[in-house]
N, C-alpha and C positions, 0 to 999 in steps of 0.2 A: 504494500500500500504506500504512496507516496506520499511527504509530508504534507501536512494543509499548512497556509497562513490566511494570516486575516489580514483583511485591507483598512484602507480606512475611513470604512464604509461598516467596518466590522461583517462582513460578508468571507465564508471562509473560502477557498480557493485550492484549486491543486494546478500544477505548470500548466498554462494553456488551458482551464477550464474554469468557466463562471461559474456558482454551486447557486447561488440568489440567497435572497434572504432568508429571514428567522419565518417566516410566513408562508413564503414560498415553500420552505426546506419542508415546515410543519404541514404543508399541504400534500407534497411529492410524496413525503413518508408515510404521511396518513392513510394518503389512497394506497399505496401499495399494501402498509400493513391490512386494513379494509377487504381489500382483494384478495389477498394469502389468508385471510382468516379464514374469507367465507370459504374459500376452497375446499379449506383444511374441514371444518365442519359442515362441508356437503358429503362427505364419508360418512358422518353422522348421520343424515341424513335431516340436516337444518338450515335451515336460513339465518343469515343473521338475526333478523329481528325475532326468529323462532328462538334463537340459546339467550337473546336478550329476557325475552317472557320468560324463559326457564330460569334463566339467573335470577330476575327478580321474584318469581314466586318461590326459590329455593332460599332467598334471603328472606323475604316475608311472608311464611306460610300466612293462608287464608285473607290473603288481598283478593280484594271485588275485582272485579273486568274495570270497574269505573275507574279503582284505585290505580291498576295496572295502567288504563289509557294514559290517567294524567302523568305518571310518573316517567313512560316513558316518551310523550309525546306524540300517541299516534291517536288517530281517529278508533273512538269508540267500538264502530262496526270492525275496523281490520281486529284490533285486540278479538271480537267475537269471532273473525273467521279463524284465526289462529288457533284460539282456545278448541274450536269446535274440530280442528284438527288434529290438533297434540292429544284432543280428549280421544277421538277417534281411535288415533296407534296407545289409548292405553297409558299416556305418559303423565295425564293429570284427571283430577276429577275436581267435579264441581258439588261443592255440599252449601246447603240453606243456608246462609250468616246466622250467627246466633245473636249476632246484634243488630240486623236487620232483615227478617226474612222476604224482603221485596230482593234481597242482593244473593248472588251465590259467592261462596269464598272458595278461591283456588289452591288445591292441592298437589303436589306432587305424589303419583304413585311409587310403587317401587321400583318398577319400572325408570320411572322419570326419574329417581333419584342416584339412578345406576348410571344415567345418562346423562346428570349432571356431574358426576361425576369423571366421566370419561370426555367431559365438555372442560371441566376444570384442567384435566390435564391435554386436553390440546390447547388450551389456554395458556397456562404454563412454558408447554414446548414453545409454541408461537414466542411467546414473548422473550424466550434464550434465545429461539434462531436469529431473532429481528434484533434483539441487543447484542449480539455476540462482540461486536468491534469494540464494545465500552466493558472495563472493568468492573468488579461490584459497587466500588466509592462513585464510579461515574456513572453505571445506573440507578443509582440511589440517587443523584445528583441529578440528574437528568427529570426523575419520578416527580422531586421535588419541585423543579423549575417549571416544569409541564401543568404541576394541579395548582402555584399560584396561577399562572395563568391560566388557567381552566374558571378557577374559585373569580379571579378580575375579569372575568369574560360574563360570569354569570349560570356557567354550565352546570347542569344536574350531574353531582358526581354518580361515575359508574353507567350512566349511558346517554349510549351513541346518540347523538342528534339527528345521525340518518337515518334510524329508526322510523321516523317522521313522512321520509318520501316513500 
């Protein structure tokens, strides 16, 4: 790998090649990591926005469809087609709220929990492959720099915004 400098533009650089900005860079990396992700859990047999709804109903058993829409930013109805899918292969169930029974609260089967599971560790892996150039001080470093700016952007930690399209 060839050394980088920074300009004085603070743009980092290698002999003969523009890299662009903190923006740009955060854009280029994004999409790819995005792309490589979903790939990796189309083996799974998921969607992004499908390991999104599992993550978050594995973090908050017995969230409503309404909870879920808001949280992750998608349209009411997708949350319902999804759910009525993942319910479908087995992966989750839907039981009455006991604090509201106009709502169903989401569950994870065992199923679903095996599969978040094996969700977590393509998670994992992804995120050695993608960080592999940076040492552990500089991906911790990096973790950091990323979620103030996430937290100064206004983002819902832990998901994607593209959930949304």
């Amino acid at each position: 790998m060839s050394p980088s400098t920074a300009t004085q533009d603070g743009e980092a650089t290698r002999p003969g090649r523009r890299r662009g900005g903190a923006a740009f860079l955060l854009a280029q990396v994004g999409a790819h990591a995005s792309s490589r992700f979903a790939e990796r859990i189309a083996d799974l047999g998921l969607t992004p926005p499908q390991a999104g709804l599992i993550r978050a109903i594995a973090a908050a058993p017995a969230s409503s469809q309404q909870q879920l829409a808001t949280q992750l930013g998608l349209l009411p109805s997708r949350v319902v087609a999804f759910v009525d899918d993942l319910e479908s292969r087995g992966l989750l169930r839907r039981e009455r709220s006991s604090v509201d029974r106009r709502q169903y609260a989401l569950h994870l089967t065992q199923d679903g929990e095996a599969l978040m599971r094996r969700l977590q560790h393509v998670a994992r892996t992804h995120e050695r492959d993608l960080c592999q150039a940076l040492d552990e001080a500089e991906h911790a470093q990096l973790v950091a720099l990323l979620g103030r700016i996430a937290d100064q952007q206004g983002l819902t930690a832990g998901v994607h915004p593209g959930y949304a399209r």
